[in-house]
C-alpha positions, 0 to 999 in steps of 0.5 A: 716212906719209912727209914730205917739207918744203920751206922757204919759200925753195925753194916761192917759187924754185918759183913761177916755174917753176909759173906760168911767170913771173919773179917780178920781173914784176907787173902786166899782161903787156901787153908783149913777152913773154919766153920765160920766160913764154911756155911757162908751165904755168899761165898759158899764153901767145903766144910770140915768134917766131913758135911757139904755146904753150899757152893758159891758160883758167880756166872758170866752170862749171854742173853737177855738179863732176867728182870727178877727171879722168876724162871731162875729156878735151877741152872738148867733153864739158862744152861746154853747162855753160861759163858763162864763159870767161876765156882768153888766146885772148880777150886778151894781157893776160888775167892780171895776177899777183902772183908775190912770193911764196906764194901767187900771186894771180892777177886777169883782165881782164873776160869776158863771160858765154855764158850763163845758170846758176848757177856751181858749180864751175870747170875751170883748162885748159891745153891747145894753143893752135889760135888757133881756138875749136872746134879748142880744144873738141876740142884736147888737154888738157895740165894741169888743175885743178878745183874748187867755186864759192860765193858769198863766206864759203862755203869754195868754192875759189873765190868769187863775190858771185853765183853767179848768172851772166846772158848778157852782163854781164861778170865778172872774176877777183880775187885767185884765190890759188894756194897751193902747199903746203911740206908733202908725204905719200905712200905 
């Protein structure tokens, strides 16, 4: 099959662009936001001036993981399976990344479980961003990523201590590393 390679070099330029972020800023982006970052595709946030980007929610999941996209349309079609949601809708400063270099990692600020199950897999979604939570559940969906949720050592995409969620104690995400590859094949 054919290969196409990046170097190092040309991924990590890439970064910024996948993230939306300078790769200059770490921490918290609890300050005036730059255009730059606010129109990213991954971590979607509130412009300046006044206009609405994308929101960026990661979703902690129970049920069956989907096998692709189909069916995920909106956020209504799996509505009773969000365990939690952790999204710029609940915080400015929601994320706190590491965009030095490949892989970005990636940390939130606390959210509260909605309610009880046992974390299976997670849905990454950008989509408009309404400023109004139901309008979000029917809203269109931009970009999105899927995938396993285990407790830590199981090789799940992400992992948690417990995948055993309870309504009302709190949760975060650290060190979510997203690693885009050097190395594509195609067809």
């Amino acid at each position: 099959m054919p290969t196409i390679s990046f170097s190092q070099g040309w991924i990590n330029a890439f970064i910024p662009k996948v993230v939306g972020i300078s790769s200059a800023h770490t921490g918290s982006f609890n300050t005036t936001i730059d255009a730059k970052q606010s129109y990213n595709p991954l971590l979607g946030r509130f412009a300046f001036g006044g206009s609405i980007p994308p929101s960026s929610t990661i979703l902690i999941m129970k049920g069956t993981q989907p096998v692709d996209f189909t069916g995920l349309t909106t956020l209504s079609v799996r509505q009773s399976d969000i365990l939690i949601r952790f999204s710029t809708l609940n915080s400015l400063s929601m994320w706190s990344t590491s965009v030095e270099s490949n892989p970005v990692v990636i940390n939130s600020e606390y959210a509260t479980a909605e309610i009880d199950g046992t974390a299976t897999w997670f849905w990454w979604v950008v989509q408009s961003n309404s400023l109004n939570m139901s309008t979000m559940l029917t809203g269109e969906i931009w970009h999105q990523i899927i995938g396993s949720v285990g407790v830590s050592g199981s090789s799940s995409e992400l992992e948690m201590g417990d995948t055993n969620v309870v309504t009302g104690n709190s949760y975060r995400i650290t060190n979510l590393r997203l690693q885009i590859p050097t190395t594509w094949t195609y067809t």
